[in-house]
C-alpha positions in Angstrom: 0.0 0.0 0.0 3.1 2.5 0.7 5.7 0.9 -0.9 8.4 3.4 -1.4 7.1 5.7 0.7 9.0 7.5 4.3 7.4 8.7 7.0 8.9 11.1 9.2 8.5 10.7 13.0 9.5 13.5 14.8 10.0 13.5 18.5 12.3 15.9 21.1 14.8 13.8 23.0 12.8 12.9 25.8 8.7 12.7 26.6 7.2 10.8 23.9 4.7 8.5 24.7 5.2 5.3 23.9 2.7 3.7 22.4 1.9 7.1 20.7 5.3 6.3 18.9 5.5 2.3 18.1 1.7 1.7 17.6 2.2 4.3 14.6 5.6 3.4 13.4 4.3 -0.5 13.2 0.8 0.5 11.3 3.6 2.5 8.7 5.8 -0.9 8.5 3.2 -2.7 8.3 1.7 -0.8 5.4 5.2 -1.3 3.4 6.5 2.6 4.5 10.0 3.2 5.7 9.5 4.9 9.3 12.1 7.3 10.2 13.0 8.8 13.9 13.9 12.4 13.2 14.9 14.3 16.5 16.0 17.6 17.4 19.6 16.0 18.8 21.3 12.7 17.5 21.4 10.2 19.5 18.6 8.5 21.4 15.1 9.6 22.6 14.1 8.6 26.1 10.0 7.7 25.1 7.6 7.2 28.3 4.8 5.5 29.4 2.6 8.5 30.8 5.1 9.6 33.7 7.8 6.8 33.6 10.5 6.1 31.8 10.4 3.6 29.5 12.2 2.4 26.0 14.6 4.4 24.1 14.7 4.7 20.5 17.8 5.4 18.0 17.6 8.7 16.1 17.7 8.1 12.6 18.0 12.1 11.3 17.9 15.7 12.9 16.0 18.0 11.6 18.6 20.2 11.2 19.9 17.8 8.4 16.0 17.2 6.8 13.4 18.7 5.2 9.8 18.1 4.6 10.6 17.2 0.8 13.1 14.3 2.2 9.6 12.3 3.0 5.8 11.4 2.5 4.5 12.0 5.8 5.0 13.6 9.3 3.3 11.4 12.6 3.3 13.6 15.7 3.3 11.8 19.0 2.1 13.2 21.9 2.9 12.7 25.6 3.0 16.3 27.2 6.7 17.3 27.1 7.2 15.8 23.3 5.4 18.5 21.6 6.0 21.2 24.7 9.8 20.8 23.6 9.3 21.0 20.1 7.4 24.0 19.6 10.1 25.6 21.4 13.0 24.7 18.6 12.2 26.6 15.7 14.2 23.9 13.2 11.1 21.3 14.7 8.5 24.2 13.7 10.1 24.8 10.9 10.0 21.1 9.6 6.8 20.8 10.7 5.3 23.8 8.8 7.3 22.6 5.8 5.0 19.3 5.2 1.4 22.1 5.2 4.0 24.3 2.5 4.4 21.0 0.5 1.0 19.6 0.9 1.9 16.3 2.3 -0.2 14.5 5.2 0.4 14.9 8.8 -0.6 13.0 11.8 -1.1 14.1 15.5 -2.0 12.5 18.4 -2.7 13.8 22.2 -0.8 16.7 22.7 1.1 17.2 19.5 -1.0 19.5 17.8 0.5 22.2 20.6 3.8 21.9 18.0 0.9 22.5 14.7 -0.1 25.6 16.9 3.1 26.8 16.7 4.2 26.0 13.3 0.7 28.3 12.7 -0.9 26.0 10.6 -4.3 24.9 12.5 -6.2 28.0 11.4 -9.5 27.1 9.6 -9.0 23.3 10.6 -10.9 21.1 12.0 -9.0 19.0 14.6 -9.4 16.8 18.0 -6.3 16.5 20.5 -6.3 15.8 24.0 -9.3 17.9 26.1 -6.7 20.3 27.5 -5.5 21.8 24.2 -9.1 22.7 23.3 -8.7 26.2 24.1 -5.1 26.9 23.2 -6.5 25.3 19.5 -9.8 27.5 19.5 -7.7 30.4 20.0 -5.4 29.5 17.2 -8.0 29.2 14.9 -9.0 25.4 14.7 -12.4 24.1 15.1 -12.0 21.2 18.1 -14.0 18.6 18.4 -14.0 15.5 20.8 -14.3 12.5 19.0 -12.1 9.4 18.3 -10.5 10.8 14.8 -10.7 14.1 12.7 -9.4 13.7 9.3 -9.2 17.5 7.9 -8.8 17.9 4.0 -8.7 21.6 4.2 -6.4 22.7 1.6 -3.7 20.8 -0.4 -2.7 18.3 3.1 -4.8 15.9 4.9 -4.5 16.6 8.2 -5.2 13.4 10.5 -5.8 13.8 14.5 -6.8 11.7 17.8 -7.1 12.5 21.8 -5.4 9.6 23.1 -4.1 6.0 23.1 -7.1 4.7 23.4 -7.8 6.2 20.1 -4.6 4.7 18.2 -6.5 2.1 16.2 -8.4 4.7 14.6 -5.7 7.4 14.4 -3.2 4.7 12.7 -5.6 3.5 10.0 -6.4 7.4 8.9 -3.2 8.3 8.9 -2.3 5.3 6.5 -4.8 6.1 4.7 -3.9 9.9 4.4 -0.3 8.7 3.6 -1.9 6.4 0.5 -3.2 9.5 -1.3 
């Protein structure tokens, strides 16, 4: 289905969530993708499982050494410090906002949207994120909405987005499916 196809992953060097990460990263593998872990540091990312440590993952790329037109996708994990972190290195906004300049699909879960806040591209979207960010995405210009998945087509990028775990089943098969197109 994505043969030939890489999506980027892109997570600060520590507080992803876990399952926000692999759950994704196996539904793009398993689809035939190439996952890549783009960072703002090499090295390793410490991921965790709400508050608690858990795995680390090998960074494949920076994003000072990437740009949106190196890939297909983007998949923003949440956890609350992942995307807290990145919208405060402007080479993670910048490669964020690149994939909504080049049209490509993007996928955010939980509390990554904070980092599509600041890469200023959730105005006029209709998007779902983790209860708490409702406000900061209201006032940015997004239309929130509590449910299981939003899939936004509003200009030339689908734009894919879930709450929480719970929701990765659903979150994983749109954003395949926004990566197919």
């Amino acid at each position: 289905m994505l043969q030939g196809k890489t999506i980027a992953f892109l997570v600060a060097p520590e507080g992803t969530e876990q399952v926000e990460l692999t759950e994704p990263w196996r539904a793009v593998q398993e689809a035939g993708a190439t996952p890549k872990l783009v960072s703002t540091q090499p090295g390793t990312i410490q991921a965790f499982n709400h508050l608690d440590k858990a795995d680390t993952f090998e960074v494949d790329t920076t994003v000072q050494d990437v740009s949106a037109a190196d890939f297909d996708g983007l998949v923003l994990p949440g956890g609350v410090a992942n995307p807290d972190n990145l919208r405060m290195d402007d080479e993670a906004v910048r490669f964020t906002r690149g994939f909504f300049d080049a049209g490509k699909p993007v996928a955010a879960i939980c509390h990554a949207p904070w980092t599509l806040i600041e890469a200023g591209v959730v105005g006029d979207r209709a998007v779902t994120s983790w209860p708490s960010l409702r406000t900061d995405l209201h006032n940015a210009g997004a239309s929130w909405t509590d449910q299981e998945v939003m899939v936004c087509k509003n200009g030339p990028n689908t734009l894919v987005t879930s709450r929480k775990p719970d929701d990765l089943k659903a979150f994983c098969q749109a954003a395949i499916d926004a990566f197919d197109h």
